[in-house]
N, CA, C and O atoms as CSV, one atom per row, in Angstrom:
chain,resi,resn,atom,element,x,y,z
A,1,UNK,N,N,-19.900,-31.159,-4.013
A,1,UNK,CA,C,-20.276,-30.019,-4.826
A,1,UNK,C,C,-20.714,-28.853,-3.950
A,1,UNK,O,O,-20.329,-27.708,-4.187
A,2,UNK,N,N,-21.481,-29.139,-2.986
A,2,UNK,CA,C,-22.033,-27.868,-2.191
A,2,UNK,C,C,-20.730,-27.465,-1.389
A,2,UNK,O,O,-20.539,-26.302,-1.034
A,3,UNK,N,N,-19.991,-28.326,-1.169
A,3,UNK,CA,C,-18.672,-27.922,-0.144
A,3,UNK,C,C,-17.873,-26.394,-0.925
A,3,UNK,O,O,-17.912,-25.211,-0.589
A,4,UNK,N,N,-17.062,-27.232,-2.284
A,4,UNK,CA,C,-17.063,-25.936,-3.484
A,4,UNK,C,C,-17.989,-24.900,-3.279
A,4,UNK,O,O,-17.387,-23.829,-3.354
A,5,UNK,N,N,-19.533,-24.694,-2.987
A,5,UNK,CA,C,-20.036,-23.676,-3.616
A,5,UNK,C,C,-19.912,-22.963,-2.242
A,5,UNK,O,O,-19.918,-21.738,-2.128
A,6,UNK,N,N,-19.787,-23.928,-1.103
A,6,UNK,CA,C,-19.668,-22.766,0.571
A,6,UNK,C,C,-18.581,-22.190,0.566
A,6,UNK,O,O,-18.641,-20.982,0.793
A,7,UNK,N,N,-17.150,-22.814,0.305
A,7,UNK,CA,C,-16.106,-22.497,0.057
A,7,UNK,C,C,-15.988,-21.111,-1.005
A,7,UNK,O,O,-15.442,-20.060,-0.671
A,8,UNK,N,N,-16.370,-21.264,-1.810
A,8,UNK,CA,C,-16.270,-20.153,-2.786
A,8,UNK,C,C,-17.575,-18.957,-2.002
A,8,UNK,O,O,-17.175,-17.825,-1.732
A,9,UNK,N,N,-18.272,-19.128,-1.859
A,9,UNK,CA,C,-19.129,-18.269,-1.291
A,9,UNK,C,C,-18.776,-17.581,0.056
A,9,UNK,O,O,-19.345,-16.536,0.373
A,10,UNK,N,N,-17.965,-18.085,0.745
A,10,UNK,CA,C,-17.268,-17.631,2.057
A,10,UNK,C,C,-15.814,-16.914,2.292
A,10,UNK,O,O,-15.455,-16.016,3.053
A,11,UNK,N,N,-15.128,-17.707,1.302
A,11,UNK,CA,C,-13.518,-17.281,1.151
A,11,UNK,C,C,-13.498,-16.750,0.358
A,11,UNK,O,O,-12.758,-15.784,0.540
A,12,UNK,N,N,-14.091,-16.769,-0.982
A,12,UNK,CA,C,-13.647,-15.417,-1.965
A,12,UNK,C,C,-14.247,-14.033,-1.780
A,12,UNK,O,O,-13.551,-13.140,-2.266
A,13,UNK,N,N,-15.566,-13.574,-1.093
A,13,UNK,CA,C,-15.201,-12.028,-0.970
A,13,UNK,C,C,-14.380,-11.519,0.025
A,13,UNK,O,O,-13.913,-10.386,0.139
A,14,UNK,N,N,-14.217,-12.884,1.007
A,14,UNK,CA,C,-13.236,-11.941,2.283
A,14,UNK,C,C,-11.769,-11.998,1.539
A,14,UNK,O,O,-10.849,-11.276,1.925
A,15,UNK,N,N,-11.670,-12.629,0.782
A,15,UNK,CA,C,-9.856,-12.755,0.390
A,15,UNK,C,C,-10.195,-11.206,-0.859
A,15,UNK,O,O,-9.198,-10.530,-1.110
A,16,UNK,N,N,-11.057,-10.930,-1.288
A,16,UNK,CA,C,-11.483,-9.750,-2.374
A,16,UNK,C,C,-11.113,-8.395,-0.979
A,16,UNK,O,O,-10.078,-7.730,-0.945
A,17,UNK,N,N,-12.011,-8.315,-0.197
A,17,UNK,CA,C,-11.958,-7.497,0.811
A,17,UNK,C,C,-10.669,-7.490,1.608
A,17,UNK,O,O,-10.444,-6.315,1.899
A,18,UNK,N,N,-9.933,-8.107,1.982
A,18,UNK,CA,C,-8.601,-8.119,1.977
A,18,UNK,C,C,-7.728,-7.753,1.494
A,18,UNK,O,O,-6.752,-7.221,2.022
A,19,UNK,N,N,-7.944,-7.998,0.247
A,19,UNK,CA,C,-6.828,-7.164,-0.903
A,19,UNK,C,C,-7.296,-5.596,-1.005
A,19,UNK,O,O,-6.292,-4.902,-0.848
A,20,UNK,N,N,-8.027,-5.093,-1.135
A,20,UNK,CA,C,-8.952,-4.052,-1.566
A,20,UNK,C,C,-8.277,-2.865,0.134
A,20,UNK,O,O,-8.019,-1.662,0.101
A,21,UNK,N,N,-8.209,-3.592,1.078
A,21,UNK,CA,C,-8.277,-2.790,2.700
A,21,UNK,C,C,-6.656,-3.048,2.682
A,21,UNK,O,O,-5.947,-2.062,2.880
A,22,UNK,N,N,-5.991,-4.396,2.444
A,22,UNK,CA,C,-4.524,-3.935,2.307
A,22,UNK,C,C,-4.086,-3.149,1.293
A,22,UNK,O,O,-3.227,-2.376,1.716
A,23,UNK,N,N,-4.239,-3.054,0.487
A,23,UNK,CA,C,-3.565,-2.383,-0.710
A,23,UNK,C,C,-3.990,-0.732,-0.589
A,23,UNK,O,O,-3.239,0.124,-1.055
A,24,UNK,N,N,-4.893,-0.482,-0.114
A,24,UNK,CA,C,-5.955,0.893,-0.300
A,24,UNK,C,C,-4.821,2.078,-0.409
A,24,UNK,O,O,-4.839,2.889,-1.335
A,25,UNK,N,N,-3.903,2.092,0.559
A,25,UNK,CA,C,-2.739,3.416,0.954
A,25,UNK,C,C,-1.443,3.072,-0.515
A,25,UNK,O,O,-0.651,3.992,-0.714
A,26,UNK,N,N,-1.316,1.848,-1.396
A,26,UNK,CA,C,-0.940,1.922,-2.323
A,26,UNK,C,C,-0.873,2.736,-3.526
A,26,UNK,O,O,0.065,2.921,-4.301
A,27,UNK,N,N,-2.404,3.313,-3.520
A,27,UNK,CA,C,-2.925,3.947,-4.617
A,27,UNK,C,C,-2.900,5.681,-4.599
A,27,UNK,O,O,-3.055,6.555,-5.452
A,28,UNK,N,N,-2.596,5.649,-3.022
A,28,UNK,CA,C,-2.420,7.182,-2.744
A,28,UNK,C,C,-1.369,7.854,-3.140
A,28,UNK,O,O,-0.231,7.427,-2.944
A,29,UNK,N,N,-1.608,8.931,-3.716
A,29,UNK,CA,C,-0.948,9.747,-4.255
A,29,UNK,C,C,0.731,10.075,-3.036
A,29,UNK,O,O,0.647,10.296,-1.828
A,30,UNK,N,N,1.727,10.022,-3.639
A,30,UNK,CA,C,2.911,10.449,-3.130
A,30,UNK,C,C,2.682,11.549,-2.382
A,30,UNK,O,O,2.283,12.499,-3.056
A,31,UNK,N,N,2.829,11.821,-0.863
A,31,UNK,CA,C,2.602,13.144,-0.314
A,31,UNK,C,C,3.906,13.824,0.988
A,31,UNK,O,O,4.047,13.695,2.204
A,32,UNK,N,N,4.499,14.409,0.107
A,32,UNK,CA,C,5.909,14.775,1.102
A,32,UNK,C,C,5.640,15.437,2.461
A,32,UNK,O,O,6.587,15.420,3.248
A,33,UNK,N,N,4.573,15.981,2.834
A,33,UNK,CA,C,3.599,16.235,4.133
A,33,UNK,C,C,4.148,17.919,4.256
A,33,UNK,O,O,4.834,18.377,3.342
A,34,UNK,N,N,3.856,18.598,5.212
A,34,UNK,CA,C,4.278,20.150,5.354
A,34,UNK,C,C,5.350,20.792,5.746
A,34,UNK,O,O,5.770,21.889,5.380
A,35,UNK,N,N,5.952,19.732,6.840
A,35,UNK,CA,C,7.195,19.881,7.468
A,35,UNK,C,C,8.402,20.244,6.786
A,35,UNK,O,O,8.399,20.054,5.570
A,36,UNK,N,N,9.127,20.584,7.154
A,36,UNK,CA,C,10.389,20.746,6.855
A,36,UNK,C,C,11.747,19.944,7.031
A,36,UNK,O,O,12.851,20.391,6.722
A,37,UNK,N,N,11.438,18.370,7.714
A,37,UNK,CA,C,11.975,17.869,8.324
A,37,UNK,C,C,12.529,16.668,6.333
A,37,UNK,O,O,11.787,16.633,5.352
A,38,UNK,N,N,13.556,16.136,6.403
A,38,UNK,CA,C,14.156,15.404,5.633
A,38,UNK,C,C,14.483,13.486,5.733
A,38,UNK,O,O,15.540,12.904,5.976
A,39,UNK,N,N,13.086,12.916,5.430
A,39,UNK,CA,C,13.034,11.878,6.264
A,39,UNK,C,C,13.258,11.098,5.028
A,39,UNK,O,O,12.521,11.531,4.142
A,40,UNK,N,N,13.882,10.265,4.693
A,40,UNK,CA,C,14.104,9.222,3.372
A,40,UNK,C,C,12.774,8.533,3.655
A,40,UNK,O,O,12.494,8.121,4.780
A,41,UNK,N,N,12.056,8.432,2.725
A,41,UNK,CA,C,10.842,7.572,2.908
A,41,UNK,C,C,11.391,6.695,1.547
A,41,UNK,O,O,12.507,6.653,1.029
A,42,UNK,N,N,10.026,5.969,1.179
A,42,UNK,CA,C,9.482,5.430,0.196
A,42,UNK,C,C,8.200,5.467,-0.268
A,42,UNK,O,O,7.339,5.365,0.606
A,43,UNK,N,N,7.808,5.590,-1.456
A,43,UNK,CA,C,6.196,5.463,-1.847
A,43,UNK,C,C,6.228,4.225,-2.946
A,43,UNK,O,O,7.090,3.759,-3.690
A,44,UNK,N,N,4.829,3.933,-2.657
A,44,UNK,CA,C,4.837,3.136,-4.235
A,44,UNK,C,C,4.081,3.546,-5.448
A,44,UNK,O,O,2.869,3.715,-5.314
A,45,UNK,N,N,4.433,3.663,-6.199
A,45,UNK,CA,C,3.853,4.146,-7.771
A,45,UNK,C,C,3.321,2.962,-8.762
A,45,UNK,O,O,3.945,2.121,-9.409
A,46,UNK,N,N,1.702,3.265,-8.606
A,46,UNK,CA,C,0.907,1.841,-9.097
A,46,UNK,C,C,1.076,1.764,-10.671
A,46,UNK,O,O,0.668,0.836,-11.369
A,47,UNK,N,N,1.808,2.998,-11.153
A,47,UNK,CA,C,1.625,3.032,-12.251
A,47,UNK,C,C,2.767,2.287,-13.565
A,47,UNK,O,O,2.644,2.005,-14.757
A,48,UNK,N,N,3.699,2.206,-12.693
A,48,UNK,CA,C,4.859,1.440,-13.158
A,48,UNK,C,C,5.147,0.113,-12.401
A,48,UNK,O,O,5.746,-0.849,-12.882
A,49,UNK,N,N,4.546,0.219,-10.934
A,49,UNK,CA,C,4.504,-1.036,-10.066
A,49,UNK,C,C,5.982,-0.784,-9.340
A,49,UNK,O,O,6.786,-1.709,-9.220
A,50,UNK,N,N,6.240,0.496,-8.892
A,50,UNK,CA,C,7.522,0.177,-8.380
A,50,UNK,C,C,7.624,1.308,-7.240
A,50,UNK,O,O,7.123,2.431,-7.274
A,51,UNK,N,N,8.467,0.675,-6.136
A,51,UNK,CA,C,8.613,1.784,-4.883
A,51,UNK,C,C,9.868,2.433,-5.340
A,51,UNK,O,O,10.822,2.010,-5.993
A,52,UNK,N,N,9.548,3.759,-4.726
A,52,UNK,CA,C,10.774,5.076,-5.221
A,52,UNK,C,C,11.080,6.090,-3.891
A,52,UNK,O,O,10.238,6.734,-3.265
A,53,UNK,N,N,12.218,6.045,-3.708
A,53,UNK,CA,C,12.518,6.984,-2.633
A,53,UNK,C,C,11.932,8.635,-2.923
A,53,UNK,O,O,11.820,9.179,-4.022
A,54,UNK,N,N,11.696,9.056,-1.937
A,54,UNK,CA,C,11.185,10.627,-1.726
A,54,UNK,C,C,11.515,10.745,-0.380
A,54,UNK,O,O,11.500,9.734,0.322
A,55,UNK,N,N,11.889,12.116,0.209
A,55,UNK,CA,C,11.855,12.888,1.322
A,55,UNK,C,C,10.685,13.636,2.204
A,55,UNK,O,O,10.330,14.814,2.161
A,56,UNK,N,N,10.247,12.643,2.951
A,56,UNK,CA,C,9.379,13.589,3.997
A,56,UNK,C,C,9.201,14.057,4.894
A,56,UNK,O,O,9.541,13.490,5.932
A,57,UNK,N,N,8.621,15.239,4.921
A,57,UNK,CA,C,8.572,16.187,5.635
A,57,UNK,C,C,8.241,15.909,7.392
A,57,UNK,O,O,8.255,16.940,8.065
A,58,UNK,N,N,8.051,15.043,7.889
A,58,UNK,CA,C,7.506,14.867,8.934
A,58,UNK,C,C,6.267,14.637,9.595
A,58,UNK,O,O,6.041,13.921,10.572
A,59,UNK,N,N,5.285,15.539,8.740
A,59,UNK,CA,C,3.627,15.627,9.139
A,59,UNK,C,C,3.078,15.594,8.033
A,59,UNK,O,O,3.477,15.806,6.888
A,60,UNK,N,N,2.185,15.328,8.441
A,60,UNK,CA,C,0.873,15.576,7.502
A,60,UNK,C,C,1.007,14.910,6.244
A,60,UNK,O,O,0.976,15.592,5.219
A,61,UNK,N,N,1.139,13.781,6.187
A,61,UNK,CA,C,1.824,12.580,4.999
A,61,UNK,C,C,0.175,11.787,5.038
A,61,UNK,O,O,-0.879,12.059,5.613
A,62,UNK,N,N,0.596,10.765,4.163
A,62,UNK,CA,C,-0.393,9.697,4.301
A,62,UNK,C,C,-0.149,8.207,4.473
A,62,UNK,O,O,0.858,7.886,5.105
A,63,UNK,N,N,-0.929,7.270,3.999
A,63,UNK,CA,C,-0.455,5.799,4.044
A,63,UNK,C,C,1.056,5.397,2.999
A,63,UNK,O,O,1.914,4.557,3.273
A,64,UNK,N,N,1.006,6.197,1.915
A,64,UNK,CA,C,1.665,5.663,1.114
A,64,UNK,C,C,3.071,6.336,1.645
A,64,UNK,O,O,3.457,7.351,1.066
A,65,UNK,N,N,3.796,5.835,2.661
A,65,UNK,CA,C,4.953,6.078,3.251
A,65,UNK,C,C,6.018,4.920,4.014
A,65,UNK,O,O,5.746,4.397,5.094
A,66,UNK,N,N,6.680,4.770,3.600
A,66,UNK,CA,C,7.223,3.175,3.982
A,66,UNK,C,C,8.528,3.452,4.202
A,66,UNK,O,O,9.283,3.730,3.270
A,67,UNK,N,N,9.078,3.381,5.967
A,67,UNK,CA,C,10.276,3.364,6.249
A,67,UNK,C,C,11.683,2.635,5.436
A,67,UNK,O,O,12.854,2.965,5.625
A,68,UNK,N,N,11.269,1.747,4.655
A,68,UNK,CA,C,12.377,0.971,3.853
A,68,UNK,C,C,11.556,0.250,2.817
A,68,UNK,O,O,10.388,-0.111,2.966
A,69,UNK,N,N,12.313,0.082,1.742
A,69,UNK,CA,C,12.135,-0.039,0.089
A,69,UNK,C,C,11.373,-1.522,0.222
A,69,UNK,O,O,10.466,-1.986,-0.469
A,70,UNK,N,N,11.993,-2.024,1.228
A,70,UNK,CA,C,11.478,-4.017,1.385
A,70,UNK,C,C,10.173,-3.674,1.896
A,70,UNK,O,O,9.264,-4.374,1.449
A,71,UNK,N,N,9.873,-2.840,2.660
A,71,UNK,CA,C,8.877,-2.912,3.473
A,71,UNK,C,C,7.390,-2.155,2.255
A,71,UNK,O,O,6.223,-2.532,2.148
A,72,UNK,N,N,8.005,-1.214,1.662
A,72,UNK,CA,C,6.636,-0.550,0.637
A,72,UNK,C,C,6.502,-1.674,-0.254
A,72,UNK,O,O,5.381,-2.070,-0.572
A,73,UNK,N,N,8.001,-2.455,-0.868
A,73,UNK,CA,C,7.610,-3.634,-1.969
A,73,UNK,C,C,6.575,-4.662,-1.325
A,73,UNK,O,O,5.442,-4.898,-1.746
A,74,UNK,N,N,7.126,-5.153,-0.352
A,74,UNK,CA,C,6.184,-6.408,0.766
A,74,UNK,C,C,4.696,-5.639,0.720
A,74,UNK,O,O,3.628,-6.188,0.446
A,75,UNK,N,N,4.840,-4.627,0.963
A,75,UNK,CA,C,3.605,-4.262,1.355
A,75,UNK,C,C,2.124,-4.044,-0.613
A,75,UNK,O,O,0.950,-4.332,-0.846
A,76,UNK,N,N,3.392,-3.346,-1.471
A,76,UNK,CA,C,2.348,-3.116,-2.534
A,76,UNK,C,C,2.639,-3.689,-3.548
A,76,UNK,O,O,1.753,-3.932,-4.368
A,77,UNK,N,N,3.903,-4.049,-3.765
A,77,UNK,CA,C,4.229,-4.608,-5.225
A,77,UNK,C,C,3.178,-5.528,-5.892
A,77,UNK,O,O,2.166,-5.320,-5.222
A,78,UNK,N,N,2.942,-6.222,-6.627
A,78,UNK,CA,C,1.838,-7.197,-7.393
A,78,UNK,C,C,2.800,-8.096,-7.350
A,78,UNK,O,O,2.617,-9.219,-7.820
């Protein structure tokens, strides 16, 4: 019984905190950055649960930018 309660007391906020620090750049808003440059990205959109191609600019972007469609799904999908 105490094994359960160390177990749960040890592994569930770090697996909480884990999800919360991977996922974080998921939730960010789509940002095509300032540039002028035409880069096929991907973002993911939490709101439908799905990654969508967009063009970015080169700079000034954020997390939510994913060289290939496998790589933003792997990374945010549910």
């Amino acid at each position: 019984m105490h094994l359960i309660f160390v177990v749960s007391v040890v592994f569930l906020p770090c697996s909480v905190m884990g999800m919360i620090v991977r996922y974080g750049e998921c939730f960010e808003e789509m940002e095509e950055g300032n540039c002028r440059a035409r880069i096929l990205r991907y973002y993911y959109e939490s709101e439908n649960d799905t990654c969508n191609p967009f063009y970015y600019g080169g700079c000034d972007g954020n997390g939510n930018n994913f060289e290939t469609m496998e790589k933003c799904e792997k990374r945010c999908k549910v």
